[in-house]
C-alpha positions, -999 to 999 in steps of 0.1 A, spaced: -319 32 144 -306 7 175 -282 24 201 -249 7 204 -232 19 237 -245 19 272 -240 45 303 -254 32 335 -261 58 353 -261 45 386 -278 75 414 -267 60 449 -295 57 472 -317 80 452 -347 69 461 -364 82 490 -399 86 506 -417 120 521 -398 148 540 -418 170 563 -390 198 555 -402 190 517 -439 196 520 -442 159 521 -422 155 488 -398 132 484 -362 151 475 -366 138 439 -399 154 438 -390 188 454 -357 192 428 -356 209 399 -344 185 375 -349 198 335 -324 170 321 -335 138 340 -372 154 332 -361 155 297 -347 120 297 -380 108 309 -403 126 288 -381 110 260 -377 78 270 -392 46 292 -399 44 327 -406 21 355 -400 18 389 -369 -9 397 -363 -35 426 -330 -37 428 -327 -72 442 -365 -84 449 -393 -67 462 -390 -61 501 -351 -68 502 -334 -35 515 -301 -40 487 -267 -30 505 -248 -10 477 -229 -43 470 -254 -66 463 -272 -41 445 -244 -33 419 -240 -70 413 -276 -73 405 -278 -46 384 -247 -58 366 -259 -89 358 -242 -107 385 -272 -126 409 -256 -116 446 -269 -150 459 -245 -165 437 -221 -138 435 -219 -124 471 -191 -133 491 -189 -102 516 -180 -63 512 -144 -67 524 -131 -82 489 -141 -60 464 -137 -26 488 -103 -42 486 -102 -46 449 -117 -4 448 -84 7 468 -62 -10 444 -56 -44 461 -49 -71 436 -76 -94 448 -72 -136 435 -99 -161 446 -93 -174 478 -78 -143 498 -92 -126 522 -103 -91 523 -117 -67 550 -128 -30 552 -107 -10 573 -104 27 585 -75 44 608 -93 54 646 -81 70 679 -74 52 711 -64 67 737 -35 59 770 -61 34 778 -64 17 749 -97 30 744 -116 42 713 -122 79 716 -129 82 675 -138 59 651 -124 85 620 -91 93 637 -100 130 633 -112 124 592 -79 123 591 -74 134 554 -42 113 539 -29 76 551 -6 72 528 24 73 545 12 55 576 -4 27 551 26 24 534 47 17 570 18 -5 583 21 -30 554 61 -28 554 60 -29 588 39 -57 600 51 -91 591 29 -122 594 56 -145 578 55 -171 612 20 -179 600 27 -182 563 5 -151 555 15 -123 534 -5 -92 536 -23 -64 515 -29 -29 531 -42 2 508 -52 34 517 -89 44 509 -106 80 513 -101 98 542 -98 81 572 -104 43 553 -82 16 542 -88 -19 531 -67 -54 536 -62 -85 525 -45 -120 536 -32 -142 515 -20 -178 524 -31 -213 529 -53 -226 555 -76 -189 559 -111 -183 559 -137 -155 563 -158 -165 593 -138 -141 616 -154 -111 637 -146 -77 640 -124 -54 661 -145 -27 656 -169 -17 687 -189 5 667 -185 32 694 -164 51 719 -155 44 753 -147 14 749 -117 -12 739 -115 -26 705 -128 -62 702 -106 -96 703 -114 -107 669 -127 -140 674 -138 -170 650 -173 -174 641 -172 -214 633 -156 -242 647 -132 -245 619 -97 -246 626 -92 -220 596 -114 -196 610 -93 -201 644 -65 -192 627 -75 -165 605 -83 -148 639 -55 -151 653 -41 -137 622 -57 -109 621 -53 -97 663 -16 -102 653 -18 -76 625 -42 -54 650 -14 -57 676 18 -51 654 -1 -23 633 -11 -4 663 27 -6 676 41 13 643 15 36 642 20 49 683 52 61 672 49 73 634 60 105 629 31 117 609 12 108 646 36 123 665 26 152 644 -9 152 646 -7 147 686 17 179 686 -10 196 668 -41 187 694 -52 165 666 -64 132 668 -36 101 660 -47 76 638 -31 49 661 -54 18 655 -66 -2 624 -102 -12 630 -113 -41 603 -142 -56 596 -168 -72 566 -144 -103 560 -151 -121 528 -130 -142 507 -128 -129 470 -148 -152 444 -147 -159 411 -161 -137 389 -172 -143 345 -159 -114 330 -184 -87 321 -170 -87 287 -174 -127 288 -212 -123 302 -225 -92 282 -201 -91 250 -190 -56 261 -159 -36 270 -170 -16 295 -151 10 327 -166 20 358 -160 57 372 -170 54 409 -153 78 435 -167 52 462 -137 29 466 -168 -3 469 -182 3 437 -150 7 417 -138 -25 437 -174 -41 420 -165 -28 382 -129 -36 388 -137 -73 402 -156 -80 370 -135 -68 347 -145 -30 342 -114 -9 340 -115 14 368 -108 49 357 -98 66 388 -120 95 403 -120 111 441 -151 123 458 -132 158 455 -134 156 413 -162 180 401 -186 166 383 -184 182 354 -148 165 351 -162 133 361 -188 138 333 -159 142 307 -138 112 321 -176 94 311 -177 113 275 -141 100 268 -146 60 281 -173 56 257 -158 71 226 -137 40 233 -160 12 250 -194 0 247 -201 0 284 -198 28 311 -210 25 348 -213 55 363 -220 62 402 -231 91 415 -227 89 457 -236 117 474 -271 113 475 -266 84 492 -248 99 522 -270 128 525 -300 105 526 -278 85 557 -272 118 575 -318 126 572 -305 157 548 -335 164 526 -325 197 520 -288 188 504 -302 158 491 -323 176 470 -301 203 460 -275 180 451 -298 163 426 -297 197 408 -259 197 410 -263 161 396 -289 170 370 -269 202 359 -236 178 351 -256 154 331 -265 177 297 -233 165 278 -247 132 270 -277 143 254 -249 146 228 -232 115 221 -251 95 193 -260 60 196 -261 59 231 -287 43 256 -283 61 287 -302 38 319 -308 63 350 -320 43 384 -310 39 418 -291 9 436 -316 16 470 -335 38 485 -322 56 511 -345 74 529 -339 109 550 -369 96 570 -352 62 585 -313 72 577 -304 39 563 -312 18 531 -351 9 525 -367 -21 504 -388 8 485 -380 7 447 -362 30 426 -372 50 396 -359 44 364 -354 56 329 -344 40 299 -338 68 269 -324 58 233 -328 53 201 -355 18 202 -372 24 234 -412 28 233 -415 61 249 -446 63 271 -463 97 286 -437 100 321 -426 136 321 -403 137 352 -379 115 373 -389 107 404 -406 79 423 -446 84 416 -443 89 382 -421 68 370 -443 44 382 -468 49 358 -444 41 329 -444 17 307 -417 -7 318 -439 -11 351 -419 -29 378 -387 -50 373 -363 -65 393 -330 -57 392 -317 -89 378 -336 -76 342 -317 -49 336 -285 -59 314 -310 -83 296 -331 -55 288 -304 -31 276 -291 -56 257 -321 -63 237 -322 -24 228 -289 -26 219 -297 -56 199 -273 -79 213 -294 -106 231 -294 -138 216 -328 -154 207 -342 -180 232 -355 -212 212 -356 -218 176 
């Protein structure tokens, strides 16, 4: 028997290293995880660079690795494709930024960066891209809310480029930056400019909005400001069905890494960080009755391993672990478990430190690994890849890799 469908089962920032809290454990190793444990007893193991040994991934580059697509190649920025996740039809050559609504105050200064995690934009996203008009430059905009307090936007028109800063300070107290050109290029100049116009006529609809006016009235904070940043210009991308010979969807509640599936031709089935996992899991269970290919991230890990929370980042991989039990049912399938990074409670931030990861389906050699976590996967027999190997290797168990030489 040869599996036939995929699920990439994509843990974000799983990895970690040891937690005092833990006894020194890592949170992998302090969970209770009977299903990932099972997957591993039943399948192959190894331990997974996601880019290259001693590169600390961002989640970007790391999900175009692991999709097949070589970042150095690939990469243009995070501002594009967290663009394409909040539902901006991204083309090559536009421009596209991360963005999130923050407070200023009288002064013009930034008194938080979140506008109060403020919980829906959509009706002040919707007035800032009616609003703002850019037509005196020939440059029609993109604006789209994200989750929370984020957004994304994108430029298009002739003569633009990506080598433009940031108005975001990164802090409070202070104003937000002149967005300034980071080449000589007279595209660059003018992106710039660009851009503090938007900055300038965005903040001037929002002052006054009436959902602002509310939130003011309310001793809550006004999301009065657009802070952009992570400018990239979107590149063009082989289809994954063109590369792999698979249909595939993505289900990411992380607005980046459906931006990623979407960009390469994944259809984007639409979750929130609110859907329950269990649901999630279904919305999985259905895409691959109908395609060969699902990715699948998981991201709060990930931001508990950002906030140093060892604790919840452990217990969440038991929520995780409990959700996973219904694909154990679906024949032919070759489910690939791994990380994207480590993130580390320890440092806060992503780490070069590899992931673990399983490979569990009809084909695979299974070798003596018993449970999923980072020491003893790495006694499995798939050793130590880099990320770039995956889809090859999947698609050799799923016998579609075509034979090199005669």
């Amino acid at each position: 028997m040869t599996a036939s469908k995929i699920l990439l089962l994509i843990i974000d920032g799983v990895g970690d290293r040891p937690c005092k809290i833990l006894g020194n454990k890592t949170p992998l190793e302090a969970a209770s995880l009977p299903n990932l444990d099972r997957l591993a007893a039943e399948g192959i193991c190894g331990i997974m660079d996601p880019i290259a040994p001693g590169i600390r991934g961002g989640s970007d580059t790391s999900h175009l690795s692991l999709l097949g697509y070589d970042p150095h190649i690939y990469y243009t920025g995070r501002g594009p494709l967290e663009a394409a996740g909040c539902g901006i039809q991204m083309e090559p050559g536009m421009i596209g930024f991360r963005a999130n609504y923050a407070t200023v105050d009288e002064e013009g200064r930034v008194i938080d960066r979140r506008a109060g995690r403020i919980a829906d934009t959509t009706e002040i996203t919707a007035a800032v891209k009616n609003g703002v008009d850019l037509a005196k430059f020939g440059v029609v905009i993109e604006f789209a809310p994200g989750t929370g307090h984020r957004a994304a936007l994108a430029l298009k028109g002739k003569g633009l480029s990506a080598a433009v800063s940031s108005n975001d300070p990164k802090k409070t107290g202070v104003l937000p930056q002149t967005i300034l050109p980071e080449d000589d290029s007279k595209e660059a100049a003018f992106t710039a400019e660009v851009c503090n116009e938007f900055s300038r006529q965005a903040a001037e609809i929002l002052n006054n909005h009436p959902v602002n006016l509310e939130r003011k009235a309310r001793g809550e904070y006004p999301a009065n400001v657009v802070l952009i940043r992570g400018a990239g210009e979107m590149g063009v991308y082989e289809t994954f069905e063109e590369k792999h010979e698979l249909s595939g969807s993505v289900v990411a509640a992380a607005a980046l890494i459906a931006g990623i599936g979407s960009s390469v031709g994944l259809e984007r089935i639409p979750v929130l960080p609110t859907t329950p996992l269990a649901e999630q899991v279904k919305l999985v269970c259905s895409e691959l009755e109908r395609k060969d290919f699902v990715l699948f991230n998981l991201k709060a890990a990930d931001e508990y391993g950002h906030d140093g929370k060892a604790v919840e980042k452990m217990k969440y991989l038991e929520e995780a672990d409990a959700a996973l039990l219904p694909f154990f049912d679906i024949p032919d399938l070759m489910i690939a478990v791994c990380g994207d990074h480590s993130t580390p409670c320890t440092i806060k931030d992503h780490s070069a430190d590899p992931v673990p990861l399983i490979l569990h389906g009809d084909g695979t050699r299974i070798d003596t690994v018993t449970r999923y976590d980072e020491i003893s996967c790495a006694a499995g027999g798939l050793c130590r890849i880099s990320g770039g190997s995956l889809m090859p290797i999947l698609l050799d168990l799923i016998d579609k890799t075509h034979k090199y030489g005669a």
